[in-house]
C-alpha angles and dihedrals in degrees: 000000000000090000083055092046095044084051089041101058098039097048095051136027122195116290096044116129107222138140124236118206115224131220096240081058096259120133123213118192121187144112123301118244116170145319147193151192088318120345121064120198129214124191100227121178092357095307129095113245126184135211137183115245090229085059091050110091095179143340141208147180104268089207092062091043100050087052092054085046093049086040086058110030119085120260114259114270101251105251112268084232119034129191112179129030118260117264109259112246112270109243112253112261117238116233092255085060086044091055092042085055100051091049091046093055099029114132147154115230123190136180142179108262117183104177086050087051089042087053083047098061098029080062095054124093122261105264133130092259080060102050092046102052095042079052097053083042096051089051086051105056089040087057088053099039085049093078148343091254107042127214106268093204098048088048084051082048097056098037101054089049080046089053083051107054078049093061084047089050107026083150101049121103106197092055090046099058093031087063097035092059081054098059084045094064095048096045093242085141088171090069087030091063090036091057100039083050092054094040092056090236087131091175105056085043089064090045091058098043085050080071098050115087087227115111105175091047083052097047092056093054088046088049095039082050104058094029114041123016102044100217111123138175128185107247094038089064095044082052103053091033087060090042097049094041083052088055091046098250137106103161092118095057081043100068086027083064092045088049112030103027100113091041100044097030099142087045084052104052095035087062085038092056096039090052093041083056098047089047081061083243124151113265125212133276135229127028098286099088092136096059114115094240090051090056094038084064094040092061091049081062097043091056091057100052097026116056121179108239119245090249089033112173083249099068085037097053095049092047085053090244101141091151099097090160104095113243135280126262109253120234133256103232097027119208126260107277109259116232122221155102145281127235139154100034111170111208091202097049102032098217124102140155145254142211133216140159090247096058121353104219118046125168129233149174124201099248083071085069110098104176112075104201088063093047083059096042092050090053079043101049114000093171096073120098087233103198106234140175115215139166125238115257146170134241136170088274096049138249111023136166115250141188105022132181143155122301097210113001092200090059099026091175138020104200108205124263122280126258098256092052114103125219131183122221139157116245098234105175125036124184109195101185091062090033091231132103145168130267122199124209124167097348091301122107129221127184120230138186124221083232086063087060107104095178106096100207092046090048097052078039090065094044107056103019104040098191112093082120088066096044080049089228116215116217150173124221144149135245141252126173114221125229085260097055102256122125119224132184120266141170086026109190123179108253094218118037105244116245132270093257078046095053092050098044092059093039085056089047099054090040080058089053087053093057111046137152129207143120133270108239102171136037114172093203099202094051096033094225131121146157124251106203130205133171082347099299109125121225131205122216131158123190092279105071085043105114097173109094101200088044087055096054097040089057088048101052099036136055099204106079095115089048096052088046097205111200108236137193106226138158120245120220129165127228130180091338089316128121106216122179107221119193102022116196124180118246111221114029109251115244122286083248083055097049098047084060111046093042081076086066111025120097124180092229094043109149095340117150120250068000093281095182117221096229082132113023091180092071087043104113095164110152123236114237116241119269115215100222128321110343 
């Protein structure tokens, strides 16, 4: 199978019309439209079809093989009564026309396509990013199969988890397509274009920035597309040839012709000929377009008609000007200048963002730099959190940050402390349904999760009694910069020990979590999870915190838990902002009736994890695993 796909892939590209030859002896002939590490698909008869490679036996071009079939089969006997005069017989287009044609119709199409995102992820190896983004899929296509008009705030919903998870995998491939096929479908072509881009599907990316209005954010990934990253289709560079011939300039297919013209010597000739044609030049005889003296003539031509302007998008993109709009009027009674800091610049791509205290995430290019020390220092060391001073602009994306420079020249940048460096702080603000909060040292805010305390008493502290903001609790911590930039508080410690009435408040307190009563309201059978509810506080439980051995089996054999609603004795912990119930015992003991039954499928060691039996509950401290919303 992988000697048939090597030859198979070399030997076609999509868009070719062919015919495979099955196993079973069936033929199948249609036009090509993708493939991947095992399964090709074909559109027959108007609809998309896919095989495996290990079920193909051969394969050839349908066009060669209907001319051998109308070379051998008989002419058509003339009609005994004719009505109309035959059609008299279309000249035969030369290959310059051919190659007019096939840039004049040339388009992507693209649709959404589940079963092919389904085949996708079902490809991919088991790992967490896996699980979490089949299970964002799966909530997208029910939002959509649960009526004809879907609900616009549970799509929001979904697609603003779905931008998320693609901040926590901006390299991976498989996030990135998976949630670019999503904005595709409704139509969010901004983090459709973002995704492709990421996922290195550079076609489908333009696609998706043809449908932006847009045109300087187009003509980039065009750019980007027949430049730099080498990696050209067909229709994508018609595309892009008739768009930018359209805008008057043709400096990027220029130098795509300088770069890319051996390689690409059919692309080439096909746009040569379309815009000769359109310059009202003549075109080329004869089928050899695509010869090097052909083409060399051809550009002779192009230069004459087609003369780069004097601001072409060329010079603009390699100066990193991709601002084409001009600027904006300044105003007449300018605002105060905004303090903060830059992270997450990207030298490829020249943007980058900053953080203030006024908004934490601003955007900005490099052309809003004004300082030009810092413009070089940023291509030089791009690592640093240079302190900078900038104004609030607009650009065709909304809100940015202009004209930046340098806060103080003499100290450019103030990286934050090590990890080993203590500060003190005060926590100001506490949020005890999500279990985080904020800690403010010297003016400047850091975000903290109860998880990060390390002080035992002051964590138990956050969690029962949920008001350390109000005592205005002082603090000391460490801290860690995130992937993103950002700093947040770790390895918190109370500055001061809390008393001895203190200590025995909060050691009450957490004796009286341990010992909680409330009702399960929801088991969800096929995931063995529920809630168990009490004075309106949900909490989460799967099997395996179940002690109760009778309990156990009953949730395992029967479907109606939530329905019986059994009152349980259960301990309540909290993990990363989540409320969980650990060794659940049932409150009152089910009937003897009951009990004969459900021995026969009780077992002591019944879904326990390394088989830890429950002979004593009490000493049981498996974790439950972390629920992703609600279950």
């Amino acid at each position: 199978m992988e000697n048939l796909r090597e030859d198979f892939i070399i030997d076609n590209q999509p868009g070719d019309y062919l015919t495979i030859m099955l196993q079973n002896g069936t033929e199948w002939t249609g036009t090509l439209l993708d493939w991947n590490e095992r399964r090709l698909r074909l559109e027959v008869s108007g609809a998309p079809r896919s095989v495996s490679f290990s079920m193909i036996s051969g394969y050839y071009p349908a066009t060669r093989e209907a001319e051998k079939r109308q070379a051998v089969a008989p002419a058509p006997a003339a009609p005994v009564f004719a009505t109309t005069p035959a059609p008299a017989p279309q000249p035969k287009l030369t290959a310059a026309q051919q190659a007019v044609k096939r840039v004049e119709t040339a388009c992507y199409r693209t649709a959404f396509d589940p079963d092919l995102v389904r085949e996708r992820i079902r490809l991919a190896p088991n790992t967490i990013e896996k699980e979490r983004i089949n299970a964002l899929f799966q909530n997208f296509q029910r939002a959509y199969e649960q009526s004809a008009n879907p609900d616009p705030l549970e799509l929001r919903r979904i697609m603003a988890a779905a931008d998320k998870i693609s901040t926590q995998y901006p390299d991976s491939p498989l996030t990135q397509g998976v949630i670019g096929e999503m904005a595709l479908r409704v139509e969010n072509w901004d983090l459709a274009e973002d995704s492709f881009y990421l996922a290195q599907c550079y076609a489908r990316a333009f696609f998706a920035a043809s449908k932006l209005e847009n045109s300087d954010k187009l003509a980039e990934d065009g750019a980007c597309h027949l430049l730099y990253e080498k990696k050209i289709e067909p229709d994508v560079a018609y595309t892009f040839v008739r768009l930018a011939a359209e805008a008057d300039d043709l400096s990027v297919f220029r130098r795509f012709m300088e770069i890319d013209e051996k390689r690409n010597a059919q692309i080439t000739a096909d746009c040569l000929c379309w815009l000769l044609n359109r310059a009202g030049s003549p075109m080329p005889d004869g089928d050899g377009i695509a010869e090097d003296t052909v083409i060399d003539a051809m550009r002779e031509l192009f230069d004459r008609f087609y003369p780069d302007p004097d601001n072409s998008q060329l010079a603009a993109l390699e100066r990193g000007d991709d601002e084409l709009e001009p600027p904006q009027p300044a105003p007449a009674q300018p605002a105060a200048a905004i303090t903060g800091y830059i992270f997450d610049y990207s030298p490829f791509r020249k943007i980058g963002r900053i953080h203030s205290e006024e908004r934490p995430d601003w955007f900005f290019h490099l052309n809003h730099i004004v300082d030009a020390s810092l413009a070089e220092m940023l291509n030089l060391e791009p690592g640093h959190r240079y302190q900078v001073i900038f104004d609030k602009g607009h650009n065709s994306s909304g809100v940015c940050a202009v004209n930046i420079r340098l806060a103080n020249p003499q100290k450019p940048w103030n990286d934050f402390p090590s990890a080993h460096t203590r500060l003190s702080g005060t926590i100001t603000r506490f949020f005890p349904s999500y279990m985080n909060g904020q800690i403010t040292s010297d003016g400047d805010v850091y975000n903290f999760r109860v998880d990060e305390i390390d002080d035992i008493e002051l964590r138990s502290y956050c969690e029962v009694f949920n008001d350390p903001a109000e005592r205005r609790i002082e603090v000391t911590f460490s801290l860690r910069q995130l992937r993103d930039g950002k700093l947040v508080a770790v390895s918190i410690q109370k500055a001061q020990p809390f008393t001895r009435e203190e200590q025995q408040a909060i050691w009450e307190r957490v004796d009286q979590e341990r010992h909680r009563t409330g009702c399960i309201t929801r088991y969800y059978p096929t995931q063995r999870r529920g809630i168990i509810s009490d004075n309106g506080t949900d909490f989460f439980f799967d099997l395996r915190n179940v002690a109760d051995h009778l309990l156990r089996a009953y949730c395992e054999q029967r479907n109606d838990v939530a329905e019986r609603q059994f009152n349980v004795n259960f301990a309540a912990v909290h993990r990363a902002g989540r409320c969980f119930a650990e060794n659940i015992q049932k409150a009152e003991p089910f009937s003897e009736e009951e009990q004969k039954t459900l021995l026969r499928y009780a077992s002591p060691s019944f879904y326990r994890p390394m088989g830890t039996p429950f002979e004593n509950p009490a000493t049981e401290t498996s974790a439950a695993p972390e629920i992703d919303g609600q279950a």
